[in-house]
PQR file of N, CA, C, O and H, with PARSE charges and radii, in Angstrom:
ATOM      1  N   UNK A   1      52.321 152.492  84.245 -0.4000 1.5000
ATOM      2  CA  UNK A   1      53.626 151.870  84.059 -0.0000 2.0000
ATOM      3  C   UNK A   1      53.560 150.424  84.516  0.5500 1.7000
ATOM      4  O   UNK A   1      52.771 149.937  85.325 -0.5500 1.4000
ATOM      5  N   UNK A   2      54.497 149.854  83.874 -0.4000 1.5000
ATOM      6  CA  UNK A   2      54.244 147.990  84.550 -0.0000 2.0000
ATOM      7  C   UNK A   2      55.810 147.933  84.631  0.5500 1.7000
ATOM      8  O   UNK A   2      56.670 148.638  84.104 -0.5500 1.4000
ATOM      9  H   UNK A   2      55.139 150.249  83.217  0.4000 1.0000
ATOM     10  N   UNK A   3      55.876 146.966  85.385 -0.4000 1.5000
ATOM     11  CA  UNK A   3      56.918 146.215  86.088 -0.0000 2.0000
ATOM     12  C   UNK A   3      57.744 145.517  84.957  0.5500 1.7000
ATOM     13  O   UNK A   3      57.313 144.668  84.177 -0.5500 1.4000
ATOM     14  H   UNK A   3      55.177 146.393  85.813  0.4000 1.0000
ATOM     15  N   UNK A   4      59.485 146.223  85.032 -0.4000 1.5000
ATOM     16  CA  UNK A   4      60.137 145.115  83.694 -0.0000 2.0000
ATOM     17  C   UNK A   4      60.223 143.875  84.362  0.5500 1.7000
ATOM     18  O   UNK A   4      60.618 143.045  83.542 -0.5500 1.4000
ATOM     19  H   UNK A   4      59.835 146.913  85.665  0.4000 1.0000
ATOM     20  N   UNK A   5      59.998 143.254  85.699 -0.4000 1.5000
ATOM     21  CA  UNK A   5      60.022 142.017  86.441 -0.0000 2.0000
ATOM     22  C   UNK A   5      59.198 140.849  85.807  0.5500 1.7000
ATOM     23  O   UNK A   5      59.502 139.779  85.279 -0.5500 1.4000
ATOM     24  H   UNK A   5      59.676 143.927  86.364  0.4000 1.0000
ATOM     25  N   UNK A   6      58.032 141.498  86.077 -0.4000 1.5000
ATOM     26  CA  UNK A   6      56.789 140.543  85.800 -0.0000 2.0000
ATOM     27  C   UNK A   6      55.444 141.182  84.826  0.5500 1.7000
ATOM     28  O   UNK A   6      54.476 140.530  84.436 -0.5500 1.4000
ATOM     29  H   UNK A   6      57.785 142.367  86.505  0.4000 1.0000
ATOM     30  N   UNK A   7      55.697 142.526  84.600 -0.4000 1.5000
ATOM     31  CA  UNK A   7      54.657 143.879  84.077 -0.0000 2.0000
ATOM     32  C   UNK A   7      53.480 143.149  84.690  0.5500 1.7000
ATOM     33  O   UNK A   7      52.526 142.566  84.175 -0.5500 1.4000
ATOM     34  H   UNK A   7      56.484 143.056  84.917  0.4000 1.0000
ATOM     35  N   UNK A   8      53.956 143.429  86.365 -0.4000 1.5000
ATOM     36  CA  UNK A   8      52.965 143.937  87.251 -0.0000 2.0000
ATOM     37  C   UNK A   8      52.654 145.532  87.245  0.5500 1.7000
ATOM     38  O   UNK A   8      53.212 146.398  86.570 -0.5500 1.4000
ATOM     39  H   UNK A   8      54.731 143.903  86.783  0.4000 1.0000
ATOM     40  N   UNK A   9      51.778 145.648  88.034 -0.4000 1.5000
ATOM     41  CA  UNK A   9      51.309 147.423  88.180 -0.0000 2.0000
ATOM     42  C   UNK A   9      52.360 148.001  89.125  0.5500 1.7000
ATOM     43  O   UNK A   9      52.914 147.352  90.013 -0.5500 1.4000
ATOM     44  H   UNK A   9      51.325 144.945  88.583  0.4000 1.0000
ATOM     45  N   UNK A  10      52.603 149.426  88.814 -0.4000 1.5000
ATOM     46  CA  UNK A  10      53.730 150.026  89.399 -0.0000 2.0000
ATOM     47  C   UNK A  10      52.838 151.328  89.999  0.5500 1.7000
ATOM     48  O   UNK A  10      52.382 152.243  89.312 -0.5500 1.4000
ATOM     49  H   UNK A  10      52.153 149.953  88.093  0.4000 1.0000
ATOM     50  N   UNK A  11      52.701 151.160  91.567 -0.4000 1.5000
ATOM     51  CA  UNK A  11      51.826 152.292  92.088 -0.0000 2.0000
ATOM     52  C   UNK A  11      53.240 153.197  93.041  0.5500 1.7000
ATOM     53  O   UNK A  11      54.219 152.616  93.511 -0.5500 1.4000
ATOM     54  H   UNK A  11      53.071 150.417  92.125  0.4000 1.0000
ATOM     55  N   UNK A  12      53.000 154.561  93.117 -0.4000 1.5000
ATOM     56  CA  UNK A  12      53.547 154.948  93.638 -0.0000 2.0000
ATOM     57  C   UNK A  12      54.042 154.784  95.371  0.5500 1.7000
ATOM     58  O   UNK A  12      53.095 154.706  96.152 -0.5500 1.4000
ATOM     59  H   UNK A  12      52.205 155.032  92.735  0.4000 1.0000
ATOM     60  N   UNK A  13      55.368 154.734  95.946 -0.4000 1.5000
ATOM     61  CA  UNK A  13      54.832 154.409  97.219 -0.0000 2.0000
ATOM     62  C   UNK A  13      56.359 155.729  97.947  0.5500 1.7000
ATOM     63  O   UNK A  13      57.074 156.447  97.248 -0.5500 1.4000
ATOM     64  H   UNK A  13      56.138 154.798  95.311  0.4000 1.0000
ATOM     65  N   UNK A  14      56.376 155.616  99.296 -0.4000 1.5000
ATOM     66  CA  UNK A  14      57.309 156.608  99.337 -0.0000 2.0000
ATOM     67  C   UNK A  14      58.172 155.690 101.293  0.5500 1.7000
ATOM     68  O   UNK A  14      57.635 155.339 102.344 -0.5500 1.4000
ATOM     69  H   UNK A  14      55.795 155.033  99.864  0.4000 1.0000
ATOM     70  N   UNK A  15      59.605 155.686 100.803 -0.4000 1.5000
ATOM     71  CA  UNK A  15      60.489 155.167 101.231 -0.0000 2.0000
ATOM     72  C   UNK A  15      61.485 155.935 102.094  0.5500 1.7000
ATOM     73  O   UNK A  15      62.026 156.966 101.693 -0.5500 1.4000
ATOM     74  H   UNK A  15      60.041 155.971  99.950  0.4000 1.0000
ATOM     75  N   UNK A  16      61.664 155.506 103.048 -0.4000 1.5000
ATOM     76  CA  UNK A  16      62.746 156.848 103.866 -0.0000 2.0000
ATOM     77  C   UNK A  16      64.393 156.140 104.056  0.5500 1.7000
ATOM     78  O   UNK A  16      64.542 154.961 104.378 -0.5500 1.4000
ATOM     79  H   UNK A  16      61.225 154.669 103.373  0.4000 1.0000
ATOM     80  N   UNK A  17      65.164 156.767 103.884 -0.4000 1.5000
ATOM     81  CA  UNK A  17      66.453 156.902 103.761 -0.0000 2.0000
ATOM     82  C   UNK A  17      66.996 157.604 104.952  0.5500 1.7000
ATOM     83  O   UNK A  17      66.919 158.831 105.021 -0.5500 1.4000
ATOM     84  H   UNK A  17      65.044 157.725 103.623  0.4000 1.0000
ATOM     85  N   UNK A  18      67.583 156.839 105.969 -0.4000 1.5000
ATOM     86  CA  UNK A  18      68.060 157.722 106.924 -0.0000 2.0000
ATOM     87  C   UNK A  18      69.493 157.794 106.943  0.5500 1.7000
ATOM     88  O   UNK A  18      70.167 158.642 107.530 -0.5500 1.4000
ATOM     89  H   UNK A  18      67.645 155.843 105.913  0.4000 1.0000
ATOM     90  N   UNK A  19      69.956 156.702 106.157 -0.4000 1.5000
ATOM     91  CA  UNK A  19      71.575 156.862 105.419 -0.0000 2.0000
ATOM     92  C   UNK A  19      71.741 158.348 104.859  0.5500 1.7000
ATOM     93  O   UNK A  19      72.532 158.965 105.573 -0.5500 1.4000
ATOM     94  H   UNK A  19      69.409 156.014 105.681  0.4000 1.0000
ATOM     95  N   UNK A  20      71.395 158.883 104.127 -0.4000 1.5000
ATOM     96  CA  UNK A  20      71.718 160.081 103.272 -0.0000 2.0000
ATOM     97  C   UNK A  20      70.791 160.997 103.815  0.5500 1.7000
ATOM     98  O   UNK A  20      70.872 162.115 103.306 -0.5500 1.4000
ATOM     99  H   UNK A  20      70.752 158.382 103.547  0.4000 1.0000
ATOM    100  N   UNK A  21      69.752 160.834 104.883 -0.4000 1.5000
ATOM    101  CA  UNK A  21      69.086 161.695 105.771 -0.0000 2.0000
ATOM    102  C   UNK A  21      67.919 162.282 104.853  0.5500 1.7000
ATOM    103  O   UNK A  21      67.073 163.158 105.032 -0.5500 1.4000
ATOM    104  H   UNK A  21      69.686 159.925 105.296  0.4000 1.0000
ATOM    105  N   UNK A  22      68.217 161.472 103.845 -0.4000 1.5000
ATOM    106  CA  UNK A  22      66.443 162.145 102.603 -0.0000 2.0000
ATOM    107  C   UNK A  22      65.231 160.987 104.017  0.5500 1.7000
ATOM    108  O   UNK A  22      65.163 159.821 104.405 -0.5500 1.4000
ATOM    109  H   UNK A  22      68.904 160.760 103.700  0.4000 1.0000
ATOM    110  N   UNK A  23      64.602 162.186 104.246 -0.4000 1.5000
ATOM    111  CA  UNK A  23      63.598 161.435 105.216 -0.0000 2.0000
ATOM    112  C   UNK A  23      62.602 160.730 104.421  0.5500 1.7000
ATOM    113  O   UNK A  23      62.137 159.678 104.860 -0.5500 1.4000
ATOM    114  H   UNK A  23      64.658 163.133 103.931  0.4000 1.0000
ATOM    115  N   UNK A  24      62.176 161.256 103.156 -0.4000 1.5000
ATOM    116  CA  UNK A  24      61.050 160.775 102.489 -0.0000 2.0000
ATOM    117  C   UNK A  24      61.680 160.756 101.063  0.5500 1.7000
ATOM    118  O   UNK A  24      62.325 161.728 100.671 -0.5500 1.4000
ATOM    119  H   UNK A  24      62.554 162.111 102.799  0.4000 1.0000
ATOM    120  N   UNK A  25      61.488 159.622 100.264 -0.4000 1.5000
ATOM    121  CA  UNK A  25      62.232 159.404  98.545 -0.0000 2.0000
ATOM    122  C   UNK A  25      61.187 158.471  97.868  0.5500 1.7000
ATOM    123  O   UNK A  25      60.895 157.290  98.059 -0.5500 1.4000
ATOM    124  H   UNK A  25      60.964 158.832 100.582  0.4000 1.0000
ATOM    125  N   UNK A  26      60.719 159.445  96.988 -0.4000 1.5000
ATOM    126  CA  UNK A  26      59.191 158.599  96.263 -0.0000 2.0000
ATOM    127  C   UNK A  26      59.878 157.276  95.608  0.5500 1.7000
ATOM    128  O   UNK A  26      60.995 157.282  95.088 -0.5500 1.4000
ATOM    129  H   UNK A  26      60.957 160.404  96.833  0.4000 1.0000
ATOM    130  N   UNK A  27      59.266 156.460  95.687 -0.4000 1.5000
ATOM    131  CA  UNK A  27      59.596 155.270  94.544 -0.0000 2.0000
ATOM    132  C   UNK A  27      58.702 154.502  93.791  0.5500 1.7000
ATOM    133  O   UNK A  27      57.508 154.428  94.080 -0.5500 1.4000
ATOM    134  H   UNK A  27      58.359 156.456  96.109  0.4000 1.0000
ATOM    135  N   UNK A  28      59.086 154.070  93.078 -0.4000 1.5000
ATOM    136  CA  UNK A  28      57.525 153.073  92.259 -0.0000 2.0000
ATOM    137  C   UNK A  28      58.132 151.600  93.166  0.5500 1.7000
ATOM    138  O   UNK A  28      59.266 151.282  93.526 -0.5500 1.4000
ATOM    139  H   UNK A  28      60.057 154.131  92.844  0.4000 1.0000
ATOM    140  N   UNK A  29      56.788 150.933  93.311 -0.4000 1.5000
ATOM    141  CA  UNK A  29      56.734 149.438  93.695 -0.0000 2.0000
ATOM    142  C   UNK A  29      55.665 148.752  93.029  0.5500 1.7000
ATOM    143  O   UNK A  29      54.518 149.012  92.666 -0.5500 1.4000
ATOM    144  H   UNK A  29      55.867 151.192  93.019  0.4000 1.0000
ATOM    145  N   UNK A  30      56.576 147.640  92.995 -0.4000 1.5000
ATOM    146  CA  UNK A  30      55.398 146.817  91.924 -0.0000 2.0000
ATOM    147  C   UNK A  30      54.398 146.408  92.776  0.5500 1.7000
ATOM    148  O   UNK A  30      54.890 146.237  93.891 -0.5500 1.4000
ATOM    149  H   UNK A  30      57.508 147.430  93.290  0.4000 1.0000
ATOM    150  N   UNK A  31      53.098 146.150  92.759 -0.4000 1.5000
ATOM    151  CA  UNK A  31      51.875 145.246  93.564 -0.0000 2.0000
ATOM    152  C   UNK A  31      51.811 143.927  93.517  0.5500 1.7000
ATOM    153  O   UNK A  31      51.190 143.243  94.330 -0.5500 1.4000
ATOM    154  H   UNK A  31      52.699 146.289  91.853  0.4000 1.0000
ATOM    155  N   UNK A  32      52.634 143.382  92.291 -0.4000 1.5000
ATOM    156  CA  UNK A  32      52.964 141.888  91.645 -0.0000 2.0000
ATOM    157  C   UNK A  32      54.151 141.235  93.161  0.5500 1.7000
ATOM    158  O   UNK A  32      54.039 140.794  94.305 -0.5500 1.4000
ATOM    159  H   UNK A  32      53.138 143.937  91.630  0.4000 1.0000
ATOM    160  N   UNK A  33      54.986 141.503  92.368 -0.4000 1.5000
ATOM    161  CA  UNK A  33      55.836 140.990  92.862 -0.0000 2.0000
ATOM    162  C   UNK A  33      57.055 142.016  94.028  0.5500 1.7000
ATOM    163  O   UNK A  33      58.101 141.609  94.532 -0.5500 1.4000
ATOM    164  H   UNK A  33      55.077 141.861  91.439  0.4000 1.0000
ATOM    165  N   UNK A  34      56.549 143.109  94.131 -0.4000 1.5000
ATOM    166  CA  UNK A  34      57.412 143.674  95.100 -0.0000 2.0000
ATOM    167  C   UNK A  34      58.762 144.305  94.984  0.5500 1.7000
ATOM    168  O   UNK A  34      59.502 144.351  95.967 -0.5500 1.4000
ATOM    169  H   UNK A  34      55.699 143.440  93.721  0.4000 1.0000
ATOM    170  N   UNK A  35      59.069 144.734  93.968 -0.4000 1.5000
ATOM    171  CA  UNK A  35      60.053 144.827  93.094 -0.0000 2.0000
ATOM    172  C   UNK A  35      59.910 146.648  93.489  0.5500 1.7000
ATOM    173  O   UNK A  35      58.870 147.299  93.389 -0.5500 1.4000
ATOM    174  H   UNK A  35      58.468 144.697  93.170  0.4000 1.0000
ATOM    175  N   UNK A  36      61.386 147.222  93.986 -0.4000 1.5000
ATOM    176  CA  UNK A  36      61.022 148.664  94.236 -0.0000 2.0000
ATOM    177  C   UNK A  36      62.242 149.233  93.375  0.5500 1.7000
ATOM    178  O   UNK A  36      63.378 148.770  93.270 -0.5500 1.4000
ATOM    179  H   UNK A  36      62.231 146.692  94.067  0.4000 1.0000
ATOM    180  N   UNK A  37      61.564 150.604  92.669 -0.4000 1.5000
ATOM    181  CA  UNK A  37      62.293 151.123  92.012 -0.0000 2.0000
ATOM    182  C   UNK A  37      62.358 152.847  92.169  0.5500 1.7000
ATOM    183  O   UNK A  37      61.473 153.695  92.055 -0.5500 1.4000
ATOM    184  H   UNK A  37      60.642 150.980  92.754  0.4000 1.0000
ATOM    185  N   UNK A  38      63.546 152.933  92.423 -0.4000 1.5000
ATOM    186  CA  UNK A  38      63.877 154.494  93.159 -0.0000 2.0000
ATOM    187  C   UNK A  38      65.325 155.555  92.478  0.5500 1.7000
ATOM    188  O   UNK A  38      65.927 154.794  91.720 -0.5500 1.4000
ATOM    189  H   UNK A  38      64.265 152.244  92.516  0.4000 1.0000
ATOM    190  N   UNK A  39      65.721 156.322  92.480 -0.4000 1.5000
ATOM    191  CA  UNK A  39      66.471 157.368  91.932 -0.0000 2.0000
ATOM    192  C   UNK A  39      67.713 156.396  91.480  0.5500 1.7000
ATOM    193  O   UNK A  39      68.032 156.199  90.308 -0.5500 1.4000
ATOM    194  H   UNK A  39      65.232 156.940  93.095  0.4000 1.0000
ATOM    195  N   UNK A  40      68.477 155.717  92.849 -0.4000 1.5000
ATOM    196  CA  UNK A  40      69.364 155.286  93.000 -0.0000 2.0000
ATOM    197  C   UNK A  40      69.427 154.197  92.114  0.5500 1.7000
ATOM    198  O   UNK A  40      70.331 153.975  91.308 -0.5500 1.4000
ATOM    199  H   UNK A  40      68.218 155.877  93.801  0.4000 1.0000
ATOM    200  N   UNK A  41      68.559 153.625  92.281 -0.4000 1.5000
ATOM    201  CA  UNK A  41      68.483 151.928  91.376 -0.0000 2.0000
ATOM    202  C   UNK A  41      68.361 152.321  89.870  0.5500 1.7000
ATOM    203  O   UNK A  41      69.047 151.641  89.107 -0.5500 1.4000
ATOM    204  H   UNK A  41      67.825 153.805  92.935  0.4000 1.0000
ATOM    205  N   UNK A  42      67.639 153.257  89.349 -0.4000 1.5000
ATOM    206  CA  UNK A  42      67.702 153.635  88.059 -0.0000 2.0000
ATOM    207  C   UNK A  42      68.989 154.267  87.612  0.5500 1.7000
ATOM    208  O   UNK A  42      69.275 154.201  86.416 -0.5500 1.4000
ATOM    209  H   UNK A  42      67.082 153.809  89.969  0.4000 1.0000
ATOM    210  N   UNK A  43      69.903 154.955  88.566 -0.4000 1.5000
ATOM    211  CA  UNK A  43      70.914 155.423  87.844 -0.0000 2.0000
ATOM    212  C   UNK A  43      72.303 154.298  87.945  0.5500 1.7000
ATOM    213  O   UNK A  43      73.305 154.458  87.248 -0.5500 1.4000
ATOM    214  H   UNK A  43      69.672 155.008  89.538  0.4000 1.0000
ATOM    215  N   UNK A  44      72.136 153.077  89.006 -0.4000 1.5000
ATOM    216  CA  UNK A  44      72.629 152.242  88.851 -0.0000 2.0000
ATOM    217  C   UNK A  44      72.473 151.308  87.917  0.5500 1.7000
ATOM    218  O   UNK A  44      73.438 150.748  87.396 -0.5500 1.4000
ATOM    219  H   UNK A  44      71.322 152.947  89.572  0.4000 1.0000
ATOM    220  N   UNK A  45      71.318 151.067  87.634 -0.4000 1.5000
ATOM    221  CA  UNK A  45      70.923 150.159  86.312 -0.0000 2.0000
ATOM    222  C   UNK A  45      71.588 150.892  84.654  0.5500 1.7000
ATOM    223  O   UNK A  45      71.895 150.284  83.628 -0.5500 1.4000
ATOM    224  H   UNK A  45      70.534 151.522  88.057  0.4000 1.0000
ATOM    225  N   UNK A  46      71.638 152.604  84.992 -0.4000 1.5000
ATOM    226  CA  UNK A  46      71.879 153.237  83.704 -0.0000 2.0000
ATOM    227  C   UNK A  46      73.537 152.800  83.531  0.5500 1.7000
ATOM    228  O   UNK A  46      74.004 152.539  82.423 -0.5500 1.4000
ATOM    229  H   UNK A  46      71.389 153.098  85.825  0.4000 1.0000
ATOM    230  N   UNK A  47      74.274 152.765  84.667 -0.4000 1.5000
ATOM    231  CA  UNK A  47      75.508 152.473  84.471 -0.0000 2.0000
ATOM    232  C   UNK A  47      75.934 151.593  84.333  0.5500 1.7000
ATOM    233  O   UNK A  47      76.965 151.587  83.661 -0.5500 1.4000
ATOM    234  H   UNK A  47      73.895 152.978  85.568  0.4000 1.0000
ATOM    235  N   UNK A  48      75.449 150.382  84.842 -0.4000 1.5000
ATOM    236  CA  UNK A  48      75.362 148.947  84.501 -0.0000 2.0000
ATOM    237  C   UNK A  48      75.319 148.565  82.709  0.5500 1.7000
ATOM    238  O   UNK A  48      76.171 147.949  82.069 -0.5500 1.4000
ATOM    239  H   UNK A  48      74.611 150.386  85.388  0.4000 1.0000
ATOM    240  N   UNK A  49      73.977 149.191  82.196 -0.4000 1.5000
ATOM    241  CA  UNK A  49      74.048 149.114  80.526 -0.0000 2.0000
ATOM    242  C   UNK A  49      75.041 149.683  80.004  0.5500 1.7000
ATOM    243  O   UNK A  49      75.465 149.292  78.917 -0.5500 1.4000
ATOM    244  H   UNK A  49      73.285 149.691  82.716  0.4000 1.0000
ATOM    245  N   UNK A  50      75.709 150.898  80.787 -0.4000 1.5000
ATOM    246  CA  UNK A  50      76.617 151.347  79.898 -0.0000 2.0000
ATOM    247  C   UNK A  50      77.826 151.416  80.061  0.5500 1.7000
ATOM    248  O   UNK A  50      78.480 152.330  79.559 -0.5500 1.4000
ATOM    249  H   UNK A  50      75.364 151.216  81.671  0.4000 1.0000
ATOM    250  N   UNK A  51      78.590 150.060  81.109 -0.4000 1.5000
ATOM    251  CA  UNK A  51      79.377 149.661  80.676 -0.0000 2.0000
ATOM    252  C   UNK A  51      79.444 148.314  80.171  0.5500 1.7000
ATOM    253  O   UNK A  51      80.497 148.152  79.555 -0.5500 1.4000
ATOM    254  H   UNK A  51      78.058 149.318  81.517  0.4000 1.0000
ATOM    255  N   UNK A  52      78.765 147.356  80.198 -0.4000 1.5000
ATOM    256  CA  UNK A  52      78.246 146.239  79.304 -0.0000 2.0000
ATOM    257  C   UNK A  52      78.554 146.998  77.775  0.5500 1.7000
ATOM    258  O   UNK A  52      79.405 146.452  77.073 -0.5500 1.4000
ATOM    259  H   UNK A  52      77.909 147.488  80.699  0.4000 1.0000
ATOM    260  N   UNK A  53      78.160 147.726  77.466 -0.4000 1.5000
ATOM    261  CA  UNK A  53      77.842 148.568  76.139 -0.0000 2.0000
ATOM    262  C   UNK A  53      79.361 148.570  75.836  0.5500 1.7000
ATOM    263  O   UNK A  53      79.711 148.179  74.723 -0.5500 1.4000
ATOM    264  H   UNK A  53      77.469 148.170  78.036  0.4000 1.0000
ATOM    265  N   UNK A  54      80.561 149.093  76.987 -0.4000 1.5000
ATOM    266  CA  UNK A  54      81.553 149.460  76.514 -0.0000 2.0000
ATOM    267  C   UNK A  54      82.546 148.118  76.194  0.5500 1.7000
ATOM    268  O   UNK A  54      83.515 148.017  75.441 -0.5500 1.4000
ATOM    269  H   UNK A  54      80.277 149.411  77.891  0.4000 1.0000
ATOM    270  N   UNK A  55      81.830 147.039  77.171 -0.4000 1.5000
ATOM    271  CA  UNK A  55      82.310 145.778  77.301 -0.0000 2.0000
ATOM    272  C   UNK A  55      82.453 144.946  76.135  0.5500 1.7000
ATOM    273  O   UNK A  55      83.434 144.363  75.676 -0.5500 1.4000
ATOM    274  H   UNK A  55      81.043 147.121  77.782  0.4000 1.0000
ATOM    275  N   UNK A  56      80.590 145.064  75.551 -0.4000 1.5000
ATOM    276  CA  UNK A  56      80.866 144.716  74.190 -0.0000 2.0000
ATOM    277  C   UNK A  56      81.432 144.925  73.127  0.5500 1.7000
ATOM    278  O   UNK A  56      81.609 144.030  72.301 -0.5500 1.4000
ATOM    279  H   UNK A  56      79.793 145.538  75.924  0.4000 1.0000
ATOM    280  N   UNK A  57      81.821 146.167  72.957 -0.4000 1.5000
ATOM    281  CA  UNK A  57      82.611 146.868  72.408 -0.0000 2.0000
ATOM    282  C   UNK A  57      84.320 146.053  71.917  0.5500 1.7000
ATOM    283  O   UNK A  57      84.923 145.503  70.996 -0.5500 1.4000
ATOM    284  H   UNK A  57      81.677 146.895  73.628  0.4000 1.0000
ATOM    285  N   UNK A  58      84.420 146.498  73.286 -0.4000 1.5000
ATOM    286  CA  UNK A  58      86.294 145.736  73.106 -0.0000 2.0000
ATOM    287  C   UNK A  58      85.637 144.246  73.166  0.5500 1.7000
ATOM    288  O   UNK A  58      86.218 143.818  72.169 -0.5500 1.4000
ATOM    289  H   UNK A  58      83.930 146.945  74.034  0.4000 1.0000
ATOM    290  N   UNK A  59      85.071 143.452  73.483 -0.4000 1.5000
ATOM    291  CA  UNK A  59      85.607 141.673  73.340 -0.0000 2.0000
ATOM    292  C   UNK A  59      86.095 141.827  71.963  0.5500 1.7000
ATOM    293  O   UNK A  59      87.149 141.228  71.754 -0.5500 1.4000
ATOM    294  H   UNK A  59      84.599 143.799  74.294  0.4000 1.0000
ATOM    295  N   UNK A  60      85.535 142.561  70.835 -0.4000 1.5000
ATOM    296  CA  UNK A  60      86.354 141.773  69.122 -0.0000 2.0000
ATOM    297  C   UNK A  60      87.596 142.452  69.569  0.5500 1.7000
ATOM    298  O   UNK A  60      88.522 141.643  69.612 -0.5500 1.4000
ATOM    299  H   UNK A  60      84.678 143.048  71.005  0.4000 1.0000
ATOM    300  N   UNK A  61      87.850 143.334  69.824 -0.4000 1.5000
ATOM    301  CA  UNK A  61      89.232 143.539  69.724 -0.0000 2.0000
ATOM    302  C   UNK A  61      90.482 143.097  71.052  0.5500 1.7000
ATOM    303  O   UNK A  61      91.695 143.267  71.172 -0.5500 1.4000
ATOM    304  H   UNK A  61      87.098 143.991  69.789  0.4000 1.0000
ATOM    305  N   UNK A  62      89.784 142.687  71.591 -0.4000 1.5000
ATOM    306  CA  UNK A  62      90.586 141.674  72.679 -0.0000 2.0000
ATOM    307  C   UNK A  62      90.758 140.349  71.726  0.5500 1.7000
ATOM    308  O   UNK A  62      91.856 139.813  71.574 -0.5500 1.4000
ATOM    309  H   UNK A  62      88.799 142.548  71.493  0.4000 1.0000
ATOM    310  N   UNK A  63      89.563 139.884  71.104 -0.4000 1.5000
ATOM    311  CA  UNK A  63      89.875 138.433  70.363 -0.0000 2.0000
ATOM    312  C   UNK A  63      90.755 138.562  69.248  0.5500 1.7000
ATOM    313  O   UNK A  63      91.275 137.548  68.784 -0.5500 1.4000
ATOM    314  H   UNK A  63      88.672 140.320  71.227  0.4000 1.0000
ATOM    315  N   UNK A  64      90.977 139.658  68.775 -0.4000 1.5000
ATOM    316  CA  UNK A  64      92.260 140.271  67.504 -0.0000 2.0000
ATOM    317  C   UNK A  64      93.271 140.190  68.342  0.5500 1.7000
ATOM    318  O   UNK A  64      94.130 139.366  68.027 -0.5500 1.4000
ATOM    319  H   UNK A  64      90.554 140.482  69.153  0.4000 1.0000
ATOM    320  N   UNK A  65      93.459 140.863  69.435 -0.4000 1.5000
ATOM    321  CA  UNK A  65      94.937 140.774  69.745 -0.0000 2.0000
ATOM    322  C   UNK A  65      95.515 139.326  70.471  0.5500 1.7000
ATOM    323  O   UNK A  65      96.672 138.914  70.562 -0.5500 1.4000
ATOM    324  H   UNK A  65      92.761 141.532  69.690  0.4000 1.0000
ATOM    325  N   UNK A  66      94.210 138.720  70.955 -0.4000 1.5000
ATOM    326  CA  UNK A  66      94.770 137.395  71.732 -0.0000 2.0000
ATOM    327  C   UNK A  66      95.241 136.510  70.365  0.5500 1.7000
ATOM    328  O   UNK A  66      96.025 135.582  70.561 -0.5500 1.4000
ATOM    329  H   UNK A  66      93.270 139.054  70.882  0.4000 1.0000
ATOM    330  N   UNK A  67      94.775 136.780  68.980 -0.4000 1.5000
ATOM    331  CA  UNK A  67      94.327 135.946  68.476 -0.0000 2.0000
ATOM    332  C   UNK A  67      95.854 135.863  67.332  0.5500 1.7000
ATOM    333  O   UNK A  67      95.919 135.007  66.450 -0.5500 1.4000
ATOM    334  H   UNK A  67      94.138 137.534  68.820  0.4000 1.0000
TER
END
């Protein structure tokens, strides 16, 4: 796998969470640039696209009704 940062190499590494008490939470990290990617950040990134997605959506019809 490579890095969407820089598509550096993405080696496995493992991260502890003592907030939510997961003692150990695998993650990928890039070797490039340091860039860590874990459960949380991927399902934040999934929601991020998909409301952009919904965002784009309505601007034409916001510009119909302003308009």
């Amino acid at each position: 796998m490579s890095c969407h940062r820089c598509c550096g190499l993405l080696v496995e590494d493992h991260c502890y969470d003592l907030h939510n008490q997961v003692f150990r939470v695998t993650t990928l990290r890039c070797i490039s640039c340091g860039d860590i990617i874990d459960p949380v950040i991927l399902e934040n990134r999934r929601r991020q696209l998909a409301r952009s997605a919904v965002m784009q959506q309505k601007e034409p019809l916001l510009a119909v009704l302003v308009a």
